[in-house]
C-alpha positions, 0 to 999 in steps of 0.5 A: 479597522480595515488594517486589522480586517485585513490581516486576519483574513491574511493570517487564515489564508496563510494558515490554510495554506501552511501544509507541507507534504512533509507535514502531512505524511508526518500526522499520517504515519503517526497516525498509523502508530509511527515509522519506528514501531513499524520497522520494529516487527520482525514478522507478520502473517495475515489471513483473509478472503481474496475475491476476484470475478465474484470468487471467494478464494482463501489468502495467506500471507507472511512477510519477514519486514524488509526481506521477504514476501509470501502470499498464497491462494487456494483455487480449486485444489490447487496454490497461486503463490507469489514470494520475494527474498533479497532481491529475488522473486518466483510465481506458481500460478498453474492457472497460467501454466506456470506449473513450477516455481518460475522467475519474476522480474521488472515490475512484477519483481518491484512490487512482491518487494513492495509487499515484504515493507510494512512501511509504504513508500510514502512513509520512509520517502526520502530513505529510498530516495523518492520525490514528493509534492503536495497537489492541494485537496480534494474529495473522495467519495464525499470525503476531504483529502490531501493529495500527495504525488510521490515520484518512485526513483527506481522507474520514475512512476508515480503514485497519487496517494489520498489522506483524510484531512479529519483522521490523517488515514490513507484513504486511497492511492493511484497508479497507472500500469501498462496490461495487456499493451495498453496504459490503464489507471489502478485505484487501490481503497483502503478501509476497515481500520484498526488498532492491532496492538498500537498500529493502524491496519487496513483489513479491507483493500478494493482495487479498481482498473479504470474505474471497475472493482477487479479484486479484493481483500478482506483479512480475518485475522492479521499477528506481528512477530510470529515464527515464519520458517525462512525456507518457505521463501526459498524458490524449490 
């Protein structure tokens, strides 16, 4: 009896502790509708509400997947734009006298290439050749989650992502980023989930800077392969 007792118990630790990172990307990329049919839209735009320092400002958005970006915000007549194509990004921000399409480069440029992917990196992992390790569980606000470490190969930073155990969503990722000459730690929240023709979104996304909520999206309306005219990517 002791014998059968005590390979039970042995069966439901081992069963406990069979999670492999590359399980659980797995179910969550499956569950947001497969890395295939991601790579398979050509085109999205997204329209929504950026706020920011209580400001409710309209955002645009439209990628051509795997090639280019674009976002643009309206604030007080005037345009903020951020826009990458083949390796290359500009920025208007006449807010932060840069009055005219200027160069970005380094991290800035990293992430405008980031955004023109559908996929997240933690999806297509080993295609761009980065690490990942599974950290065990933990809770985020009452929820239970996986706790994966991806390790980017291009500047070897690392980004902390959090799955819901129950539903194999993204709850939320973290990062540390040096602003302003000083190291700070970035949350990024996903949530208001839904199906768009097959594939899981997240229509809201909060980020956090040590703690604090400094800006947020909220789409109102997000289409797959839809025209988007090249040029608009071009730097003028």
């Amino acid at each position: 009896m002791k014998k059968i007792l005590f390979a039970i118990v042995s069966f439901a630790f081992i069963s406990a502790h069979a999670q492999t990172a590359d399980e659980v990307i797995q179910k969550y990329t499956t569950a947001m509708g497969g890395l295939k049919a991601i790579n398979a839209i050509k085109t999205a735009k997204m329209k929504g509400i950026f706020t920011i320092q209580g400001s409710e400002l309209p955002i645009t958005t439209q990628i051509i997947n795997g090639k280019a970006f674009r976002s643009d915000i309206e604030l007080m007549g005037q345009t903020i734009t951020s826009c990458y194509k083949d390796g290359k990004g500009w920025k208007i921000n006449p807010f932060a006298g840069f009055t005219t399409a200027t160069d970005v480069t380094g991290v800035e440029l990293m992430d405008f290439k980031s955004q023109s992917i559908l996929a997240n990196q933690l999806m297509d992992y080993k295609a761009r050749g980065h690490k990942v390790e599974l950290l065990g569980q933990e809770d985020v606000d009452g929820v239970k989650t996986y706790k994966i470490k991806l390790t980017n190969k291009d500047d070897g930073k690392a980004t902390t992502y959090y799955i819901n155990t129950a539903d194999n969503m993204l709850i939320k990722n973290t990062t540390s980023r040096e602003m302003q000459g000083q190291e700070v730690q970035i949350e990024n929240y996903f949530s208001d989930i839904k199906d768009l023709n097959g594939l899981k979104f997240s229509m809201t996304r909060t980020q956090k800077v040590n703690g604090e909520v400094t800006q947020m999206i909220k789409m109102a309306s997000v289409e797959w392969n839809v025209p988007i005219d090249e040029k608009i990517f071009d730097k003028n």
